[in-house]
N, CA, C and O atoms as a printed pandas DataFrame, in Angstrom:
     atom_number atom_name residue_name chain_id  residue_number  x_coord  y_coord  z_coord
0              1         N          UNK        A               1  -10.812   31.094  -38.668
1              2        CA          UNK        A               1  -10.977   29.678  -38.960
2              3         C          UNK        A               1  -11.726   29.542  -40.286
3              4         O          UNK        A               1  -12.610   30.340  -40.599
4              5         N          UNK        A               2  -11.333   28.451  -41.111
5              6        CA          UNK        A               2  -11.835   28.522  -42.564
6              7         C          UNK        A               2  -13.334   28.102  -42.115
7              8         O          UNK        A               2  -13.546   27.705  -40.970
8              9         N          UNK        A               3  -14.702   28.249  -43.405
9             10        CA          UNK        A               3  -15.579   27.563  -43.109
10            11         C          UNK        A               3  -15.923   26.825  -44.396
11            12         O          UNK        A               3  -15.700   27.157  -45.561
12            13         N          UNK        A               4  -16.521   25.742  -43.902
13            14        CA          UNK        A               4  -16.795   24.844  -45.396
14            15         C          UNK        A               4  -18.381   24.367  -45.383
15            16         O          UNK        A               4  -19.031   24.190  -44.353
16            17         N          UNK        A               5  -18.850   24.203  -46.671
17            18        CA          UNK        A               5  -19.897   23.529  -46.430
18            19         C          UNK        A               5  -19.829   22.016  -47.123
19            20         O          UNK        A               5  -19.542   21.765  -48.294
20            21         N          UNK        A               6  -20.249   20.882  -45.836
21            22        CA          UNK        A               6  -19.928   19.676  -46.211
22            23         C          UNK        A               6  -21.583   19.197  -46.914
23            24         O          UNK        A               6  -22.601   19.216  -46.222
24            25         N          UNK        A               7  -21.570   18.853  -48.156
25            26        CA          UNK        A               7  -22.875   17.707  -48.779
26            27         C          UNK        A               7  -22.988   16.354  -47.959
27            28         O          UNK        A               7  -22.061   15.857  -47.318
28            29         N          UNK        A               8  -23.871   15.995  -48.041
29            30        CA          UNK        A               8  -24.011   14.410  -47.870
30            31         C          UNK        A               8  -25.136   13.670  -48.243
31            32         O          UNK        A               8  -26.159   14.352  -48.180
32            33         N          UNK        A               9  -25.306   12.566  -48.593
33            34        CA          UNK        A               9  -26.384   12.129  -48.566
34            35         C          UNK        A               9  -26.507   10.955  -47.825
35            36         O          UNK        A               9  -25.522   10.307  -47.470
36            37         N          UNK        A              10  -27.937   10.564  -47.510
37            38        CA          UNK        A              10  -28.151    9.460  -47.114
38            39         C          UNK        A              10  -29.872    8.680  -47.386
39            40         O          UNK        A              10  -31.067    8.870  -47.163
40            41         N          UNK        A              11  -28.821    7.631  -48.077
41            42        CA          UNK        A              11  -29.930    6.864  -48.722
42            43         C          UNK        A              11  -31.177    6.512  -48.267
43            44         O          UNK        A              11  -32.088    6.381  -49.083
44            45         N          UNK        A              12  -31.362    6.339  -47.096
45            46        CA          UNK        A              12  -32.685    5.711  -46.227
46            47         C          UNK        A              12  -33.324    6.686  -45.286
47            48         O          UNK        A              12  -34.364    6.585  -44.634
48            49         N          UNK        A              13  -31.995    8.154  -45.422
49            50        CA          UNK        A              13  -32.795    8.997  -44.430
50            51         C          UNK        A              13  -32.001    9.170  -43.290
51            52         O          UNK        A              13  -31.530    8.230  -42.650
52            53         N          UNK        A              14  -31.797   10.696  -42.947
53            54        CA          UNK        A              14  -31.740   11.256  -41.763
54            55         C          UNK        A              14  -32.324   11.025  -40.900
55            56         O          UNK        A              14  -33.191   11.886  -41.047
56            57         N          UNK        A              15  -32.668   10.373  -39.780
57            58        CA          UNK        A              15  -33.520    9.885  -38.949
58            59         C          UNK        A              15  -32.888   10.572  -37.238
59            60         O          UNK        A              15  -32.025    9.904  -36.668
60            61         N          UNK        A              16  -33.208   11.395  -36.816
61            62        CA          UNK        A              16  -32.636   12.032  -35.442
62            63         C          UNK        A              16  -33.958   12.398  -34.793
63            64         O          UNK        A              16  -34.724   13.293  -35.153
64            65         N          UNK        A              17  -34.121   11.420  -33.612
65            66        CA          UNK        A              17  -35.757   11.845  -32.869
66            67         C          UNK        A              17  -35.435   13.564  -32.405
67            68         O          UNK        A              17  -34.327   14.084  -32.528
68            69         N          UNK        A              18  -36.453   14.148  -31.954
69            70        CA          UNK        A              18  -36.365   15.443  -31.479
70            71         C          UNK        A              18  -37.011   14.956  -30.265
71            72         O          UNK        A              18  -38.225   14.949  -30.066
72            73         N          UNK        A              19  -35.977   14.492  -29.359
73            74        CA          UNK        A              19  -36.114   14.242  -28.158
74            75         C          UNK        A              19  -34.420   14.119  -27.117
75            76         O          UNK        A              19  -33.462   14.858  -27.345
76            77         N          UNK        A              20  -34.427   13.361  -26.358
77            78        CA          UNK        A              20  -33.238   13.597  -25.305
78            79         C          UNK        A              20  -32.227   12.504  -25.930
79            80         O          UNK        A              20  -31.032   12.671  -25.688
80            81         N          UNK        A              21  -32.522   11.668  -26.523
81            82        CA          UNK        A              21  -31.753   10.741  -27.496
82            83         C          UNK        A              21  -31.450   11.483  -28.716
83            84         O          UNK        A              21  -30.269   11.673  -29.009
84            85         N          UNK        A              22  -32.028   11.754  -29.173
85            86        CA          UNK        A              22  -31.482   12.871  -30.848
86            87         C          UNK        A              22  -30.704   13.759  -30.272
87            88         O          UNK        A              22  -29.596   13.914  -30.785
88            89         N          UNK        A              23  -31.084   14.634  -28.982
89            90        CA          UNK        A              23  -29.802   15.486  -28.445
90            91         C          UNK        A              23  -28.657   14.984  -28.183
91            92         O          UNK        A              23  -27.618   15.612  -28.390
92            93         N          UNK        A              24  -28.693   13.523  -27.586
93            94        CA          UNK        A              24  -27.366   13.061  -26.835
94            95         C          UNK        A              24  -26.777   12.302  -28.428
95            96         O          UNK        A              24  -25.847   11.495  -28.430
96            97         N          UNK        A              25  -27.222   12.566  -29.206
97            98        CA          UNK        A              25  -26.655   12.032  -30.752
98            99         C          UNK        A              25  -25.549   12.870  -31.430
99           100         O          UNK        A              25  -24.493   12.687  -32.036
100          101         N          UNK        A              26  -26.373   13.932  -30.996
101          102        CA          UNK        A              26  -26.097   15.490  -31.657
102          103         C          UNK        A              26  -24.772   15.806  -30.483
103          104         O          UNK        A              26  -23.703   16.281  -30.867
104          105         N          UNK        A              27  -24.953   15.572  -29.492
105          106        CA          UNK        A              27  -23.985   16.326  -28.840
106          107         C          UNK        A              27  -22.815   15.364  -28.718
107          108         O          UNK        A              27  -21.802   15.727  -28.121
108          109         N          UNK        A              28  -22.919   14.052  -29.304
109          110        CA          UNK        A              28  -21.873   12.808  -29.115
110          111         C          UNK        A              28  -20.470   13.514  -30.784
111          112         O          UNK        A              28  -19.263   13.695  -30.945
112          113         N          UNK        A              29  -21.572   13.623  -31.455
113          114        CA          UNK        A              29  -20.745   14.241  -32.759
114          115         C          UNK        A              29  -19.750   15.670  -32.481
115          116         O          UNK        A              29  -18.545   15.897  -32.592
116          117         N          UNK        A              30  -20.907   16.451  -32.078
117          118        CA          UNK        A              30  -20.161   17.969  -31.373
118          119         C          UNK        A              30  -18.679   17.080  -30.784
119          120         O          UNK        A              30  -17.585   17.048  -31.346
120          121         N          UNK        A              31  -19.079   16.408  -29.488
121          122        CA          UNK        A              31  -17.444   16.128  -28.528
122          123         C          UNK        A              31  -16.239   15.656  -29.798
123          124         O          UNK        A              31  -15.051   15.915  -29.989
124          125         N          UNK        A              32  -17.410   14.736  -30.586
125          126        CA          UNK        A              32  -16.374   13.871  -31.370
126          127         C          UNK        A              32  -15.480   15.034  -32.467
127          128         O          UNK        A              32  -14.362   14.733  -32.885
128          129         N          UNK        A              33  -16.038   16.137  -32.776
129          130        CA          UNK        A              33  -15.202   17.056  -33.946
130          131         C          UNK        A              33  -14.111   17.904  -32.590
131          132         O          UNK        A              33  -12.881   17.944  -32.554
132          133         N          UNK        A              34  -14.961   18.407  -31.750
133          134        CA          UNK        A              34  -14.147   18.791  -30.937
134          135         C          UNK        A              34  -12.359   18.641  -30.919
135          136         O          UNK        A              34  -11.388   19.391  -30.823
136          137         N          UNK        A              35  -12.588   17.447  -31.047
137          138        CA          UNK        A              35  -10.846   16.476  -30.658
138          139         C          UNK        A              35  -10.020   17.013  -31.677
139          140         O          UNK        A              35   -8.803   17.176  -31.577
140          141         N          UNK        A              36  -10.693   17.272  -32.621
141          142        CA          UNK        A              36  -10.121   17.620  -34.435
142          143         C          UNK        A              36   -9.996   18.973  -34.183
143          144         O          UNK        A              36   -9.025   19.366  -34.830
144          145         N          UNK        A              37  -10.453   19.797  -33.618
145          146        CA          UNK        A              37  -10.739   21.452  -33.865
146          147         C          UNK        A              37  -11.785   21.680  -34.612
147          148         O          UNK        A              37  -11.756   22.898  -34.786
148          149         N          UNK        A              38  -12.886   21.164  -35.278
149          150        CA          UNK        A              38  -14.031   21.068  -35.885
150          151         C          UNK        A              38  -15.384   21.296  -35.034
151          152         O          UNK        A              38  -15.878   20.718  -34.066
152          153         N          UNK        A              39  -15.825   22.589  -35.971
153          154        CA          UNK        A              39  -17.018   22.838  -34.793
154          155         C          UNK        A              39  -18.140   23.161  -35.793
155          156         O          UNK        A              39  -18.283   24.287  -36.269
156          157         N          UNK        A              40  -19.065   21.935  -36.135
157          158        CA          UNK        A              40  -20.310   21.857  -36.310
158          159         C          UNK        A              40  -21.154   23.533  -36.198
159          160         O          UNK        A              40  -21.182   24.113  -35.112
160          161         N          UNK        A              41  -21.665   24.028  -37.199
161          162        CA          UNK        A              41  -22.178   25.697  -37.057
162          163         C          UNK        A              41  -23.487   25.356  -36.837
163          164         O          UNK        A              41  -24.072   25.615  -35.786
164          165         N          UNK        A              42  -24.264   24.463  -38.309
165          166        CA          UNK        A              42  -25.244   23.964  -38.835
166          167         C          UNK        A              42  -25.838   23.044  -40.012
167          168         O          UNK        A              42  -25.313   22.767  -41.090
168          169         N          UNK        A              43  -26.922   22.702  -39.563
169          170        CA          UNK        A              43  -27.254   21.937  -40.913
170          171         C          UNK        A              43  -28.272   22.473  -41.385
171          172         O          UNK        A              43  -28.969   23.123  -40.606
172          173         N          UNK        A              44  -28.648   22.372  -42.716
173          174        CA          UNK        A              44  -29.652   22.000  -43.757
174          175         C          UNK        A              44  -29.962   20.810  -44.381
175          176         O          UNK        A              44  -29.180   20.195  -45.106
176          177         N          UNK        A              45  -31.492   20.351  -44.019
177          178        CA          UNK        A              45  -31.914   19.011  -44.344
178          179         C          UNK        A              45  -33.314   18.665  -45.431
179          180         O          UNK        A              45  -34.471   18.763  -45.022
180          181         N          UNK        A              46  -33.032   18.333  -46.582
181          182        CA          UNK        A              46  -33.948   18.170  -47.637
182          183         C          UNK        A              46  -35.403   17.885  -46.997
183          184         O          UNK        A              46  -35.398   17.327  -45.899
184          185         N          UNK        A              47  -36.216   18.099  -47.375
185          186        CA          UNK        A              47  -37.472   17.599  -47.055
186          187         C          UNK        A              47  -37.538   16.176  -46.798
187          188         O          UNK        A              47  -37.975   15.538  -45.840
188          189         N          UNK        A              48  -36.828   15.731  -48.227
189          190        CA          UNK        A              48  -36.889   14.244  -47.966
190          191         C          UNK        A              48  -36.066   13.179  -46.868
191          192         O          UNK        A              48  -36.178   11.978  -46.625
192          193         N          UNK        A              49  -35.182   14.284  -46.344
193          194        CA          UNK        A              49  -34.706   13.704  -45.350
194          195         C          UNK        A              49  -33.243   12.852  -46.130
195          196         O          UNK        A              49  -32.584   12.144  -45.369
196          197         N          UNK        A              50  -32.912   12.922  -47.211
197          198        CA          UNK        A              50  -31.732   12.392  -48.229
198          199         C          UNK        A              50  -30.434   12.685  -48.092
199          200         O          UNK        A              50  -29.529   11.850  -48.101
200          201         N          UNK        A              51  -30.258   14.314  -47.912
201          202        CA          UNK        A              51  -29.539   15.284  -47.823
202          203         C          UNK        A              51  -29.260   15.958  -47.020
203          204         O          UNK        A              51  -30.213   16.272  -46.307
204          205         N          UNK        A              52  -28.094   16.482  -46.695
205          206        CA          UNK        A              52  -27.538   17.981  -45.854
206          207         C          UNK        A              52  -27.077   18.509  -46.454
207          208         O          UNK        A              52  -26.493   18.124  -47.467
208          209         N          UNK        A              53  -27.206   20.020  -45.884
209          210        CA          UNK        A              53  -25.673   20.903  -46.389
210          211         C          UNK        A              53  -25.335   21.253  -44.921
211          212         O          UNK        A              53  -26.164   21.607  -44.082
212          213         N          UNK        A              54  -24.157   21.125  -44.745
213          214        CA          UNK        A              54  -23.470   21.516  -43.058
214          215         C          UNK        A              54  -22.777   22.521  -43.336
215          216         O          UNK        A              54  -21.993   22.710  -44.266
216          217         N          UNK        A              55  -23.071   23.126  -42.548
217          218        CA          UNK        A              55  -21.748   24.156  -42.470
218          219         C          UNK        A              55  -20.558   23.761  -40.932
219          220         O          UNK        A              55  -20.839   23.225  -39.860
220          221         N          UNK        A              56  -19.459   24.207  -41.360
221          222        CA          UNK        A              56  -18.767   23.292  -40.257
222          223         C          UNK        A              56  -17.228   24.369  -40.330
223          224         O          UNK        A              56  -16.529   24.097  -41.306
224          225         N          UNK        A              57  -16.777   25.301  -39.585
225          226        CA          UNK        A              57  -15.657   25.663  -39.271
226          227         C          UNK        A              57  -14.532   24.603  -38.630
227          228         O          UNK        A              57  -14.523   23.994  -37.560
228          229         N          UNK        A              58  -13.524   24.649  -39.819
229          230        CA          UNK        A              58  -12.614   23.756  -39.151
230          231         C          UNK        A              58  -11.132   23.920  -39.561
231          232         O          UNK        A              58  -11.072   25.070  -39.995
232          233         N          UNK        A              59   -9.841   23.329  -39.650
233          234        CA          UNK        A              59   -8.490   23.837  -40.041
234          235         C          UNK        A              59   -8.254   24.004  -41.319
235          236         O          UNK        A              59   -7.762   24.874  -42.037
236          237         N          UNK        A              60   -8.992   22.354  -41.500
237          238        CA          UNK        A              60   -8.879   21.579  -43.158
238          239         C          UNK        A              60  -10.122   20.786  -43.538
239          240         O          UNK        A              60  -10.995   20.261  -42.847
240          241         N          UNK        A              61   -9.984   20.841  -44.475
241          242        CA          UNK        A              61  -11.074   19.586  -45.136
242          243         C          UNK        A              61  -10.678   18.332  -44.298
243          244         O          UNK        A              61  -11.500   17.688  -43.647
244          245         N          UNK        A              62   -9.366   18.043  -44.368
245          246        CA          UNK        A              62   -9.144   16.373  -44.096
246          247         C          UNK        A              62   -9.353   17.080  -42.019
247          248         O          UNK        A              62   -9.083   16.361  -41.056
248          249         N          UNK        A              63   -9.567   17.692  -41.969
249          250        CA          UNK        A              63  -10.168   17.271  -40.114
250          251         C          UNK        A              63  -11.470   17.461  -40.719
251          252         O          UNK        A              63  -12.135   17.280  -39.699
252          253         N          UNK        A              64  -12.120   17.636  -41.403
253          254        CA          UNK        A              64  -13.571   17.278  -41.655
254          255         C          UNK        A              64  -13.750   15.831  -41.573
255          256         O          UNK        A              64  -14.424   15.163  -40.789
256          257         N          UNK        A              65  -12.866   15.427  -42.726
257          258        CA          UNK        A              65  -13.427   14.135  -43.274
258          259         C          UNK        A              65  -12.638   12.896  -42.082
259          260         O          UNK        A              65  -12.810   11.680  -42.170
260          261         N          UNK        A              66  -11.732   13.626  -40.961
261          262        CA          UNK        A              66  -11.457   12.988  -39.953
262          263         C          UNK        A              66  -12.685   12.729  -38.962
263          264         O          UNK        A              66  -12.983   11.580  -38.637
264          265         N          UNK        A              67  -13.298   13.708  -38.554
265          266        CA          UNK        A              67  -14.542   13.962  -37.963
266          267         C          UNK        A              67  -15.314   13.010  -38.412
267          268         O          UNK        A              67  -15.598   12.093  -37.642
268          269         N          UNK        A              68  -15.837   13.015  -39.785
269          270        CA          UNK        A              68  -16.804   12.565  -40.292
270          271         C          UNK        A              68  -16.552   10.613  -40.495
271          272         O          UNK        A              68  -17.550    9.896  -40.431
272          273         N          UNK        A              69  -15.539   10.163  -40.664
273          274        CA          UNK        A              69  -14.737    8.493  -40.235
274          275         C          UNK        A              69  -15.664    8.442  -38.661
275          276         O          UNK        A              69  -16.677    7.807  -38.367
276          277         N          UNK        A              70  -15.009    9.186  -38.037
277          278        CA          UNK        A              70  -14.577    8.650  -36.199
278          279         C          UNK        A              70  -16.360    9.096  -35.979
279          280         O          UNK        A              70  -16.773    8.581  -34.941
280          281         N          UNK        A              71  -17.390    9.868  -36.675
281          282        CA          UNK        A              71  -19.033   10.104  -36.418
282          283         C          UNK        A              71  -19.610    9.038  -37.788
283          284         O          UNK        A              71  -20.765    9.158  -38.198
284          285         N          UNK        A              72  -18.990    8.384  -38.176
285          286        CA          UNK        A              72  -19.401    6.948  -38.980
286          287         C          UNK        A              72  -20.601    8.272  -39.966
287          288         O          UNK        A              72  -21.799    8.043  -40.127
288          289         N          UNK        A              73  -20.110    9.172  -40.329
289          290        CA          UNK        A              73  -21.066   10.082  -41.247
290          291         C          UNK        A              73  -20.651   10.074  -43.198
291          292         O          UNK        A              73  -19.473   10.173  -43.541
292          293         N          UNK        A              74  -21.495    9.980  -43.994
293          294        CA          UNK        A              74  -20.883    9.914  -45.537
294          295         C          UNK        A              74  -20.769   11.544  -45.532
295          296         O          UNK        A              74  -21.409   12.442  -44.986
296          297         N          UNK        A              75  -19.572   11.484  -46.462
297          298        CA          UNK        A              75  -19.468   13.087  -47.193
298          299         C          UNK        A              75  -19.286   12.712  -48.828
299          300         O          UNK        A              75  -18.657   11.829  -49.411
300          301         N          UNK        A              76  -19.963   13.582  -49.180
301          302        CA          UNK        A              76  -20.161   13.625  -50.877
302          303         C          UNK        A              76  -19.316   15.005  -51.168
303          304         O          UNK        A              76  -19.053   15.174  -52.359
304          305         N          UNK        A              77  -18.973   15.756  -50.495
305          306        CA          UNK        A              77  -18.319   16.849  -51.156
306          307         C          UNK        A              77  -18.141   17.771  -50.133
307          308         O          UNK        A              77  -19.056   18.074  -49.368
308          309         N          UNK        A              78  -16.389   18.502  -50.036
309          310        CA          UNK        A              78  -16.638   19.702  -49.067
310          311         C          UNK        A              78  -16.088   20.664  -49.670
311          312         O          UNK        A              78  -14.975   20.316  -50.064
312          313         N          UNK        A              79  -16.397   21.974  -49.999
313          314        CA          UNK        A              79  -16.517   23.365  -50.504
314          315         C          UNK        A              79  -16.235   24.441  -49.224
315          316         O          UNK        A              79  -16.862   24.788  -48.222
316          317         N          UNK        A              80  -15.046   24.739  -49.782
317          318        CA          UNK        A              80  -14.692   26.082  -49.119
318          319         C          UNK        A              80  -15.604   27.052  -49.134
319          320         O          UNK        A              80  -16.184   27.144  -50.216
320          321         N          UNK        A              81  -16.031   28.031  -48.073
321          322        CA          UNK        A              81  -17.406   28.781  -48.204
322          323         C          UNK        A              81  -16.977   30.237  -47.750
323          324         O          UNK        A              81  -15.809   30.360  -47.379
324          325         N          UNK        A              82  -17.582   31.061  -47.742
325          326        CA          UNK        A              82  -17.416   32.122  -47.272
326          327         C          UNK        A              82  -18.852   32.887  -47.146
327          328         O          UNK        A              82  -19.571   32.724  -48.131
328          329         N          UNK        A              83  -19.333   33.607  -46.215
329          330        CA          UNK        A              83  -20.870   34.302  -45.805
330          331         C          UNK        A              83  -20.822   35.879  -46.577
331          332         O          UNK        A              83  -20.073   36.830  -46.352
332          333         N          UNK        A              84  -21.751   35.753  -47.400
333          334        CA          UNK        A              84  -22.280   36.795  -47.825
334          335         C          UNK        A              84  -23.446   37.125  -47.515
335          336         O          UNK        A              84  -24.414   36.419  -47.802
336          337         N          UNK        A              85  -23.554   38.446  -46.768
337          338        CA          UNK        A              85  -25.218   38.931  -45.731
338          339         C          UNK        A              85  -25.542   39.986  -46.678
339          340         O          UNK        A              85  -24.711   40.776  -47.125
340          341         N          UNK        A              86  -27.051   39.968  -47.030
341          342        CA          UNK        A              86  -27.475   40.848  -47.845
342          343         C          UNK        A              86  -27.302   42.187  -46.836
343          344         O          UNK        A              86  -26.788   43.093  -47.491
344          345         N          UNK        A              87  -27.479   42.456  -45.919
345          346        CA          UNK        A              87  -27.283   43.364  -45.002
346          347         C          UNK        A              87  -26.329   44.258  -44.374
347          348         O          UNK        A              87  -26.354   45.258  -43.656
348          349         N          UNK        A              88  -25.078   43.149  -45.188
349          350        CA          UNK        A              88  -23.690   43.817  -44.751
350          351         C          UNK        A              88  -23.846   45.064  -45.790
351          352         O          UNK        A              88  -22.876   45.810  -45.658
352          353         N          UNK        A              89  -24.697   45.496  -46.714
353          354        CA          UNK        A              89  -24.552   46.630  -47.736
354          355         C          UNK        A              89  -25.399   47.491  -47.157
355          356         O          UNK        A              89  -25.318   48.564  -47.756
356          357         N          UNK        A              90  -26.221   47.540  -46.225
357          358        CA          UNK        A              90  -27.202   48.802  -45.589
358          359         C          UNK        A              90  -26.072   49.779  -44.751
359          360         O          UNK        A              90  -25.094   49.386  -44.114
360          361         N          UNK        A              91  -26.534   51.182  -44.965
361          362        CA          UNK        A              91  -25.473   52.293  -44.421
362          363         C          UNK        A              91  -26.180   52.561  -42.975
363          364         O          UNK        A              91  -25.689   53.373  -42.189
């Protein structure tokens, strides 16, 4: 499965309590990519709370940016990715 990393920003802030409501937020998006074949890996979130970088295995970009319509989420950019582990070079 390809993996991409999706940008985004948001103007006022990432705001997700770390409680049983921020989970049932988090896991409403998971069902919602689901439908697409899109499966959420991870995020990275600016300090300021502005920004992500996601990483997100999925078919295509456009089931990303399907995902991301039907989870009312902005995307600023998605980049084909591929994992490079400093570790994959130890014998």
């Amino acid at each position: 499965m390809p993996r991409f990393l999706v940008e985004r920003t948001f103007p006022d802030g990432l705001h997700i309590p770390v409680d049983a409501q921020g989970a049932d937020v988090c896991m409403s998006v998971v069902g919602t990519n689901a439908k697409s074949g899109v499966t959420w890996v991870h995020s990275y979130v600016t300090q300021d709370l502005k920004k992500t970088f996601c990483i997100y295995d999925a078919p295509t970009p456009d089931a990303i940016r399907e995902t991301a319509r039907n989870n009312n989420l902005p995307i600023d950019s998605i980049t084909a990715v591929s994992v490079l582990d400093p570790y994959f070079y130890r014998g």
